[in-house]
N, C-alpha and C positions, 0 to 999 in steps of 0.2 A: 504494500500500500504506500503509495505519496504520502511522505509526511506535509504536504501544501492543503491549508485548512483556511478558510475564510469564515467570520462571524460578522452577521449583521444583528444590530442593535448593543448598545452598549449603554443598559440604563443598570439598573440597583444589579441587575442577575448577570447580565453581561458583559460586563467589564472584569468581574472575576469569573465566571467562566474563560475567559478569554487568556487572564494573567495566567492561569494555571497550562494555559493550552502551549504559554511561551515556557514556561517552566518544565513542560515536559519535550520539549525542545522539536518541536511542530513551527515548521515555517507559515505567520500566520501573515493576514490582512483584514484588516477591520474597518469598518463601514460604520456612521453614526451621523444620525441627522445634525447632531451640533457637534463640529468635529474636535470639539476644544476638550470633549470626555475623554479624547483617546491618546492626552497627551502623554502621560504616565505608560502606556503600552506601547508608543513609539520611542521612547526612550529605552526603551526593556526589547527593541530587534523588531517590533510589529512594524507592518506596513500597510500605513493610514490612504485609505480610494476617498474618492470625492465622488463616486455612486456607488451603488449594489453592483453594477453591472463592471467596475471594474473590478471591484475588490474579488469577483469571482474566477477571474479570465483564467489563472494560474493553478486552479485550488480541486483537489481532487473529494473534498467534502466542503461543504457549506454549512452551517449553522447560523441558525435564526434565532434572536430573542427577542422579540418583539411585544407592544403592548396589549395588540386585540386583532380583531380579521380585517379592518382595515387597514394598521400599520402592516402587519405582512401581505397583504394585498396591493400595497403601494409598493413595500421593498422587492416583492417578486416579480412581481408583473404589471406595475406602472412605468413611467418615463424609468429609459435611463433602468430599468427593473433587474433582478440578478438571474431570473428562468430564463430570459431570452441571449445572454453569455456564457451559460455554464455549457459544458463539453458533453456529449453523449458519455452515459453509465457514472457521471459525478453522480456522488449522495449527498439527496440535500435533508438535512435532519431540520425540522421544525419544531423546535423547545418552545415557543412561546403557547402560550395556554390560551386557546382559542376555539370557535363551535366542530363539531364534527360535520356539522355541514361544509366550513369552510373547508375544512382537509379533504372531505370527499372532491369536492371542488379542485382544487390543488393538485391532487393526488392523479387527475383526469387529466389535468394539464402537465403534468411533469412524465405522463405516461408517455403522451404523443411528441414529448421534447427527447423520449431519449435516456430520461434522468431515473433515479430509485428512490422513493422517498420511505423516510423511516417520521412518522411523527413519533416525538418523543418533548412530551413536558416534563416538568422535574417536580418534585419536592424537597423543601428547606427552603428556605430565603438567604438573607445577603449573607449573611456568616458563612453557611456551607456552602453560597459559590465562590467564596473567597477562599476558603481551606477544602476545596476541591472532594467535597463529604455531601454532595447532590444525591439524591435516587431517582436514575431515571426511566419513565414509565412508558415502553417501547409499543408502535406499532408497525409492524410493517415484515418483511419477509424475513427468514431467518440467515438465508446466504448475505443477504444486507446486513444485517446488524451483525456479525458474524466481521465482514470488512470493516467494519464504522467503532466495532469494540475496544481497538486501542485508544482510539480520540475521545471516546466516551467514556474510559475508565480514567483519563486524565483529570477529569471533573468530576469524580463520583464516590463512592462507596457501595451504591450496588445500581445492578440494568437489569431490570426487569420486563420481558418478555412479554407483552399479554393477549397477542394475536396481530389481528391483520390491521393494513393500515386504518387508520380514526381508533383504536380501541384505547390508546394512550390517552390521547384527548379527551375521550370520555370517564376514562377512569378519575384523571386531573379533575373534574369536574365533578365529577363523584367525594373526590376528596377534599374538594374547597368546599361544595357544597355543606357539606359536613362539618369542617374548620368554623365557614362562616356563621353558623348558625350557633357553635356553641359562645365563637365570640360577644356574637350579639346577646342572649342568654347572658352571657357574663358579666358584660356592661348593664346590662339590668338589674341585674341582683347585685353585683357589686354597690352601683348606687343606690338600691336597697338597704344595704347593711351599714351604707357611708350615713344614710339618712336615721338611720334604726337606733341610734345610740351603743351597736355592737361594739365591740374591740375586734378594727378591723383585721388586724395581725392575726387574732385568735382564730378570728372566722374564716379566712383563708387558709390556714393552717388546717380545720377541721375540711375544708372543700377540698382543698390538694392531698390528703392522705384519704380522704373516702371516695366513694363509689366515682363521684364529677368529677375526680381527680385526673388528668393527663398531662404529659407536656406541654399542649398547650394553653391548656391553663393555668400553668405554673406560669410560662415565660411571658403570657400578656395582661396575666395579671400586673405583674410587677411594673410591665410600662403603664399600664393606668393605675397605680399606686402610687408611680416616681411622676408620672404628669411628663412622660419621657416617651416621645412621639417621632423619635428621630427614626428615618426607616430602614424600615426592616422589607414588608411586602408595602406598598403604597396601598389605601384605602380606597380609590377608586378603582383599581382593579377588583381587590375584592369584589365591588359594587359591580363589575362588569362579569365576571365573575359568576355570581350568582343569578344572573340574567343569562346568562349565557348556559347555566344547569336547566332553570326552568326550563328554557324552551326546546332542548333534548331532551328531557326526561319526557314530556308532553307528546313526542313523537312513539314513546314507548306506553303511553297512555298513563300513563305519574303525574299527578299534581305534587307539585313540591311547595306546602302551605308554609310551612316554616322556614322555607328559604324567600319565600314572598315578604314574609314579616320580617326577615332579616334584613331582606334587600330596601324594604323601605326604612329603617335604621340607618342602614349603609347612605344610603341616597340625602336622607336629612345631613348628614354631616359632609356630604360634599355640597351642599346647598347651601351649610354654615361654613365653609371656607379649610375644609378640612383634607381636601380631595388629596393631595401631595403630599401629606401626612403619612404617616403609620398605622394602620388597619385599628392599632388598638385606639385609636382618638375617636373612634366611635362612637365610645363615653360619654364625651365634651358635650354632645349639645342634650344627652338624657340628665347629666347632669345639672347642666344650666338651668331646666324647668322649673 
């Protein structure tokens, strides 16, 4: 395999994904709508395109981390796009967490270009794409991922398999769905017990060793305890996110009621000014009531 690997998007997830990609000594190019994110990677041997479609020319894998189906929409196959550069049998890996509609989409056009597409989102946020401790949730053929496994174990800790191309994508969404809803939950009751006169130390202390107890309730409790909002996953994703489960699960005839209620949580606080925040500031305006 070419160790020549191209990354488009360099926001919280992609920029370390990226470092770690130079760190395992993958000749990279990277691509970024404000190209002032990618100063730090061009210093470290990257080589910084001024489109999608250059930064691919050379690159025997592609990676995407994008915000939603229309930034990779735009980096794939708009102006200047990276599908209409890449080389017949390049793999182009699509991390960013986006509908299975769009991938179906994608996946149709990457057919008739030539190309292998593996979707693949991840889980963890910024910490584990910066210490290269990703998991990520594969869809697509097995001779694929099979080629694609050294550049993927560069950024990971485990790659998981789960079928044919879009089933990654669905899973992610399965799994924010799920994240999102407990956060929301948590910011409720949190300001419940903030309001209650509880001893909030205590009361957390009894949630994280019982049954509600998970990681991530440990770790986002603490930013809404610390009033510490620096990001981790951005809050409007979430918010997209969970709009983006509904309306796949609704294909498979699932109402997802509690991800509705969540999403409208999510949505009041990019309404209050929270959108580029940290998921956990979701608090801030149940709070303020």
């Amino acid at each position: 395999m070419s160790k020549s690997v191209a990354i488009l998007g360099l926001g919280t997830m992609g920029v370390g994904m990226a470092a770690n990609l130079l760190k395992a000594g993958f000749s990279l190019a990277v691509y970024n709508r404000t190209p002032e994110k990618a100063k730090a990677l061009v210093g470290d041997g990257a080589r910084l395109a001024s489109t999608p479609a250059e930064a691919v020319r050379d690159a025997s894998i592609v990676i995407s981390m994008l915000a939603d189906d229309a930034a990779s929409r735009e980096v794939w196959m708009g102006h200047d796009g990276a599908l209409a550069a890449v080389k017949k049998d390049t793999i182009l890996i699509e991390s960013s967490t986006v509908s299975p509609a769009w991938i179906a989409e994608f996946a149709d056009a990457t057919t008739t270009k030539g190309a292998k597409l593996l979707d693949a989102p991840v889980t963890g946020s910024r910490i584990q794409a910066a210490s290269g401790q990703l998991s990520f949730l594969i869809g697509g053929e097995e001779a694929t991922l099979e080629a694609a496994t050294p550049v993927l174990k560069a950024m990971s800790k485990e790659i998981i398999h789960l079928g044919p191309v879009g089933s990654g994508a669905r899973m992610k969404l399965i799994n924010n769905f799920l994240c999102g809803v407990q956060i929301a939950s948590l910011a409720e009751g949190l300001t419940w017990i903030e309001r209650s006169g509880l001893d909030g130390e205590k009361a957390l202390a009894v949630l994280k060793a019982g049954a509600p107890g998970s990681p991530l309730l440990g770790a986002i409790s603490a930013r809404m305890t610390a009033h510490d909002y620096s990001v981790n996953f951005l809050l409007k994703l979430m918010a997209k996110d969970l709009r983006y489960a509904e309306e796949d699960a609704a294909h498979s005839k699932v109402s997802l009621k509690t991800a509705e209620a969540a999403r409208s949580l999510f949505d009041t606080a990019v309404a209050k000014g929270f959108a580029d925040k940290d998921m956990s500031s979701v608090i801030e305006p149940i709070r303020s009531k």
